[in-house]
C-alpha positions as CSV (number, residue, x, y, z in Angstrom):
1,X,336.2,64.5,-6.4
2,X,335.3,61.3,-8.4
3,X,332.6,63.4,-10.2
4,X,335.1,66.1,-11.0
5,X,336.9,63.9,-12.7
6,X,333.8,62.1,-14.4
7,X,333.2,65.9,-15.8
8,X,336.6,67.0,-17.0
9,X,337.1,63.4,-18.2
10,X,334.0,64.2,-20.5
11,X,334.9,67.6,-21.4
12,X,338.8,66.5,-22.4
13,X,337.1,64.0,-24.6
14,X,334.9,66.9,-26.4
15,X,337.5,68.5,-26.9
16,X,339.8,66.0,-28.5
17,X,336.9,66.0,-31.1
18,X,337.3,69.3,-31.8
19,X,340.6,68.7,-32.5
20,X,339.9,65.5,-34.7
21,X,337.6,68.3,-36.8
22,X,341.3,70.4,-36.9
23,X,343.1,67.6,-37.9
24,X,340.7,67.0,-41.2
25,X,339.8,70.2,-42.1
26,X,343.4,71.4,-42.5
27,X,344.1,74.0,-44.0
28,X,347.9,73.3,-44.0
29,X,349.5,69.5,-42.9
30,X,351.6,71.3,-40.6
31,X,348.0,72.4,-38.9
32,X,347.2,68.3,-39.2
33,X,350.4,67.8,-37.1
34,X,349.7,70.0,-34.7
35,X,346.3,68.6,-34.1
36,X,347.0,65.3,-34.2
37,X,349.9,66.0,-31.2
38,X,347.5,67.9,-29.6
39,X,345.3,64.6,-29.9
40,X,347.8,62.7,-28.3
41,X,348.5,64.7,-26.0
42,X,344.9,64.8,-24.7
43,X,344.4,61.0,-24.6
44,X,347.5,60.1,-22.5
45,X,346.3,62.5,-19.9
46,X,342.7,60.8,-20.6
47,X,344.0,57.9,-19.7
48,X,345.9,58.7,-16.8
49,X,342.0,60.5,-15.3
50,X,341.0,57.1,-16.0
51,X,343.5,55.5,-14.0
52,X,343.2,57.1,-11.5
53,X,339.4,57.4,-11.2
54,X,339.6,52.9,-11.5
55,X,342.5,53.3,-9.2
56,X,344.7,50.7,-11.6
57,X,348.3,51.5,-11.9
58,X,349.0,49.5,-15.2
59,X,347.1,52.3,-17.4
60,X,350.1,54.3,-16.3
61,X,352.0,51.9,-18.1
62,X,349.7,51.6,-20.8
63,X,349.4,55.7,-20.5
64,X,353.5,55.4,-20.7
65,X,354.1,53.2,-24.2
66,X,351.2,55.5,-26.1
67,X,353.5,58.5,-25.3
68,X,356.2,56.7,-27.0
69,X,354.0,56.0,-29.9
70,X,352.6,59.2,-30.6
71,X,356.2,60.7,-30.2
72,X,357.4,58.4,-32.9
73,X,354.9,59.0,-35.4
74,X,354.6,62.4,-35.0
75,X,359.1,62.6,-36.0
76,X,357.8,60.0,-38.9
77,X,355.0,62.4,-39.8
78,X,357.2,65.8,-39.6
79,X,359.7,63.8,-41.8
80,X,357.0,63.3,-44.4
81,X,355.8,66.6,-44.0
82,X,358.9,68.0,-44.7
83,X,359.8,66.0,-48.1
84,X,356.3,66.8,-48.9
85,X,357.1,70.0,-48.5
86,X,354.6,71.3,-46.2
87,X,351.5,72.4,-48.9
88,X,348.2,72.3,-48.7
89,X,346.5,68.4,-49.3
């Protein structure tokens, strides 16, 4: 189980570069938004594999705030976005 984890652990971290790629390339800054949520989204359940492969409970905590964070920034972002009006950077 432990080296299942180890594995997907590993692939969810490939892939959040992939979407680090999406979120520079573009083409639109509603793409960029997308990505970086999708980013977010990806570490928080990073950190819970983590968690739970250490077996510490205070990443969920840890695992807990970040969610708050990215959920913030991405309102603060989409605000921006939409005063910006959205084009191409």
């Amino acid at each position: 189980m432990n080296k299942l984890l180890i594995f997907s652990s590993l692939f969810l971290s490939l892939t959040i570069f992939m979407c680090i790629f999406r979120a520079i390339k573009g083409p639109t800054a509603t793409d960029r938004l997308i990505a970086i949520n999708v980013i977010g989204t990806k570490t928080i359940i990073l950190i819970l594999m983590v968690s739970f492969i250490l077996k510490e409970t205070y990443f969920v905590d840890v695992a807990l705030v970040y969610a708050l964070i990215s959920f913030i920034a991405s309102i603060v972002i989409s605000k921006f976005i939409r005063r910006w009006g959205g084009k191409k950077a």
